[in-house]
N, C-alpha and C positions, 0 to 999 in steps of 0.2 A: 669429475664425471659429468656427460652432459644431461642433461633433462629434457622432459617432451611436454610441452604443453599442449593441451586441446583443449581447443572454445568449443564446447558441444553443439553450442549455436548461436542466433545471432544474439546480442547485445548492445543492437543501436547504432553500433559505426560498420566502416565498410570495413571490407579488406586489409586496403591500402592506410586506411586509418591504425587500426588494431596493429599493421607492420611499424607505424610510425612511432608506434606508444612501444611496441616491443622493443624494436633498436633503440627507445630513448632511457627505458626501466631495468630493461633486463639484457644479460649476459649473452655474450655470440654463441653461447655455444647452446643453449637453451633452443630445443626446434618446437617452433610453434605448427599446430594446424588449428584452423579456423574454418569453421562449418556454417554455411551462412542459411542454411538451412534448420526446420527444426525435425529432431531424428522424430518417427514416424511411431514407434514404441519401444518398452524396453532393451529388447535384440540390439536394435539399433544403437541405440546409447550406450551399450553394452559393447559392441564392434564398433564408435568412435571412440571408449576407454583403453582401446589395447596401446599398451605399453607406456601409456601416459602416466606420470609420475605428479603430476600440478593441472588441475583443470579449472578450467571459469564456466560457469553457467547462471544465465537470469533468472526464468522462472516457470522452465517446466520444470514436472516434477521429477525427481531424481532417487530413486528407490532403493533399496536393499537387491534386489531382483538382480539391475543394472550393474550399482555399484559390484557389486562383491565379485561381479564380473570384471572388475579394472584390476587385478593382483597387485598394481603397482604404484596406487594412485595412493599419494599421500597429504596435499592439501585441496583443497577446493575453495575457490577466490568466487562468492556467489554475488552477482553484479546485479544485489536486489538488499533491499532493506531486512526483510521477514525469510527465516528461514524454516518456514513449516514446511514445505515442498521438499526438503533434501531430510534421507534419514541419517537421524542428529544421532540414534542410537546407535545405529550402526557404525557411524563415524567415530564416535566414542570409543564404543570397542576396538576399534580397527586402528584406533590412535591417529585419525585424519584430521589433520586440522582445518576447522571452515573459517574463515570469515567472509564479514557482509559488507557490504558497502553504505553502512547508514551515513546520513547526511547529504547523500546526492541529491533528492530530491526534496528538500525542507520546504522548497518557495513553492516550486508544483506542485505538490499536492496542498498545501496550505492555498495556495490560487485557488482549485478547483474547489475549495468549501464554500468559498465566497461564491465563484461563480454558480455555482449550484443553489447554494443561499438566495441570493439575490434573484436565480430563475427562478426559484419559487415563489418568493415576496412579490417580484415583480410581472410573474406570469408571461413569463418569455415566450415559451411555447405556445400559447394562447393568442400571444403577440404577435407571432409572425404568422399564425392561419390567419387570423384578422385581416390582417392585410393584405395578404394572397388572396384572398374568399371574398374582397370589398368590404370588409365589415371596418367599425368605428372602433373607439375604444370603450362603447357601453361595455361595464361588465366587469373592466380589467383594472380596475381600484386596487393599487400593490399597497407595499408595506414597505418602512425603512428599516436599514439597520440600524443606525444614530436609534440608541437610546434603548434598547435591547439588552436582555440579559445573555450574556452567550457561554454557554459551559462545553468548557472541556474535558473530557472524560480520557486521561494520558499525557502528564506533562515529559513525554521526552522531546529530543529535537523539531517533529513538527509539530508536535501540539505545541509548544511552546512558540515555535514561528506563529501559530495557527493564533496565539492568544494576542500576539503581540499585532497581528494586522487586523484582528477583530475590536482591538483597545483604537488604532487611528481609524477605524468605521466608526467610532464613536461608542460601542459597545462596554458596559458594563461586566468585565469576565469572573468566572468561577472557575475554579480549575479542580478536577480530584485526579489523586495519584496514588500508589500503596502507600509510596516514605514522602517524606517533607521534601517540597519545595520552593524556595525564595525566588519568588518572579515577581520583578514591579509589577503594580496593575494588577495582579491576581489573585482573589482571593478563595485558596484553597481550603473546601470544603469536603463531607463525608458525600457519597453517590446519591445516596437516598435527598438530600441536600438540593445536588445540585440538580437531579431532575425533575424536583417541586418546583425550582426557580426559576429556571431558565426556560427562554423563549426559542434558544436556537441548542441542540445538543449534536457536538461535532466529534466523532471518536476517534482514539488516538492511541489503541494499545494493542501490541503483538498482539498473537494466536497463538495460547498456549492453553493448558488443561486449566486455568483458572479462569482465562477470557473468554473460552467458548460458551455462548451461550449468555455471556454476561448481562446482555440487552432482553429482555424477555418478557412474557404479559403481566408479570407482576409492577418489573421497574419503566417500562410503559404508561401501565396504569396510573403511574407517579406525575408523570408529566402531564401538562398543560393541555387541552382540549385544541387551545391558540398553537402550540410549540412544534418544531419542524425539528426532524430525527435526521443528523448529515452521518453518510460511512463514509470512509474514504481508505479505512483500516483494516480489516479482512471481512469478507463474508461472515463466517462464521461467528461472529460476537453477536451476533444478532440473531433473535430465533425469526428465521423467514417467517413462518407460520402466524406467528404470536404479531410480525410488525405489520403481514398484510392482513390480519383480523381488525387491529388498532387502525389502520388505515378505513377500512370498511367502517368497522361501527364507527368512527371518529373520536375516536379515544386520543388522541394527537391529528393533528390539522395536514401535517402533507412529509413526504421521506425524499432525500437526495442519498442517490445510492449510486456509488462507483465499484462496488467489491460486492461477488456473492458468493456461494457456496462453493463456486467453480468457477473456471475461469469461462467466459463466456468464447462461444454461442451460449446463451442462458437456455435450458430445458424450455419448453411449448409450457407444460405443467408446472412453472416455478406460479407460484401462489401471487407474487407481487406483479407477475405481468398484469394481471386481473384487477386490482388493488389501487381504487384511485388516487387522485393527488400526488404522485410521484413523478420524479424526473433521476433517468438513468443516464449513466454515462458507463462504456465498457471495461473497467479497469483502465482510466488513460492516465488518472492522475500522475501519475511521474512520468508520463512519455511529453514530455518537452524536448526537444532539437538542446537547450540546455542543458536539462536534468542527464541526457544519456548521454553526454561530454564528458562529464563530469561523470558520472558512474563508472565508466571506460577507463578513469584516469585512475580513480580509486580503485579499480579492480586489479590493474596492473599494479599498482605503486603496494596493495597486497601479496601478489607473485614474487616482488623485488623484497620487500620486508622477510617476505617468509624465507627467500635463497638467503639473506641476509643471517638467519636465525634470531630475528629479530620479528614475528608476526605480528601484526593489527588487527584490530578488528575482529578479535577472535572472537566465537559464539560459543556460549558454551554446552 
């Protein structure tokens, strides 16, 4: 019997891409649509579900609303790491199988710690009005990484990338996790631990009812006056509130922040616009010309597994 797949939107590659990967994973008789657009609100996602049986989506959100408007849809291949956006309960119920695409992006978003990192240390942004504006470099006395404590707060696949290119910066790592993990070079210790220690804290754990919030003015207060707070993991581990107060009074020294509350545009009223010593980036850490190749491939090779009765990457 054939199946219908819809890509509800884009995912990084083109058209003619997304055909090449379909003819090369999955079955002739399987009809794809690919929406290169993103749907506009639920209705709409809801009228690209009909009659789809297997869908792929990156990271709008994807809701009970929508869903329960697809009667027919039975797995969902989601071409993103974190699957808080799509409901998991709903899916549950409804016997949908999701999986994620974890591992695409391990080197991109681990790059973008450092890069972030190092803007800070090295006062990049500072750097380049200097120069536009004729100014010198009075002022702009950075910091290294060599010799640095660097904790990571998440050893799955990037934090562990994240620990292992912080170990050739020369970096001194800590790791904390919930269970035990054996990583050369890391020595895994309790939270409270590692944010006394460390000089750089780079986070590294889904968004789930135990992470939200996890980062807050108490475990704040823990770190370093010196120390630089990196997200790169979802918004929401962090209480906004609590990091642009720590940033104000100087309760930590300065934040690199790629993930907030929401997907940007960020609100006028977000608290950390205001909130010195920061440097953002808009959610790009996995948009690499790389990382979305490689997402694309994993998302399909999930469609194929799942026709297969054999699924990957299941979430639970």
């Amino acid at each position: 019997m054939s199946q219908k797949l819809v890509i509800i939107e884009p995912i990084g590659i083109s058209a003619d891409e997304a055909q090449a990967l379909k003819e090369k994973y999955l079955p002739d008789d399987v009809e794809m649509v690919y929406y290169e657009t993103k749907a506009k609100d639920a209705e709409e996602q809801a009228a690209r579900l009909k009659d789809a049986s297997l869908v792929m989506l990156a990271n709008s959100p994807l809701r009970e609303d929508a869903l329960s408007k697809g009667q027919d849809v039975k797995f969902l291949s989601v071409a993103f790491t974190g699957v808080d956006h799509v409901a998991m309960d709903y899916c549950r119920e409804q016997n949908i199988v999701v999986s994620n695409c974890s591992g695409y992006a391990n080197e991109a978003v681990s790059e973008l710690v450092f890069g972030l990192a190092i803007g800070i240390y090295r006062k990049l942004a500072a750097c380049d009005e200097a120069v536009r504006s004729g100014k010198t470099r009075a002022g702009l006395l950075g910091l290294e990484l060599s010799g640095k404590t660097f904790g990571v707060v998440g050893l799955g696949a990037i934090g562990r990338q994240t620990a292992k290119v912080a170990q050739a910066f020369g970096c001194k790592v800590l790791g904390y996790n919930r269970s035990k993990k054996d990583i050369e070079g890391v020595k895994q210790v309790d939270l409270e631990t590692l944010l006394k220690e460390s000089d750089i804290v780079s986070l590294h754990v889904p968004l789930t009812a135990a992470t939200k919030g996890l980062i807050g003015e108490k475990e704040l207060s823990l770190m370093k006056p010196s120390a630089i707070l990196i997200n790169t993991a979802r918004g929401p581990v962090v209480d906004t509130a609590a990091l642009a107060k720590a940033l104000t009074d100087g309760t930590i020294a300065a934040a690199g922040i790629d993930v907030f509350d929401g997907e940007p545009p960020i609100p006028a009223d977000n608290p950390l616009l205001k909130a010195p010593h920061t440097l953002f980036a808009p959610h790009v850490g996995f948009a690499t010309k790389e990382a979305l190749a490689k997402r694309a491939v994993i998302a399909f090779e999930n469609v194929s597994k799942y026709l297969q009765g054999q699924p990957q990457n299941v979430m639970g």
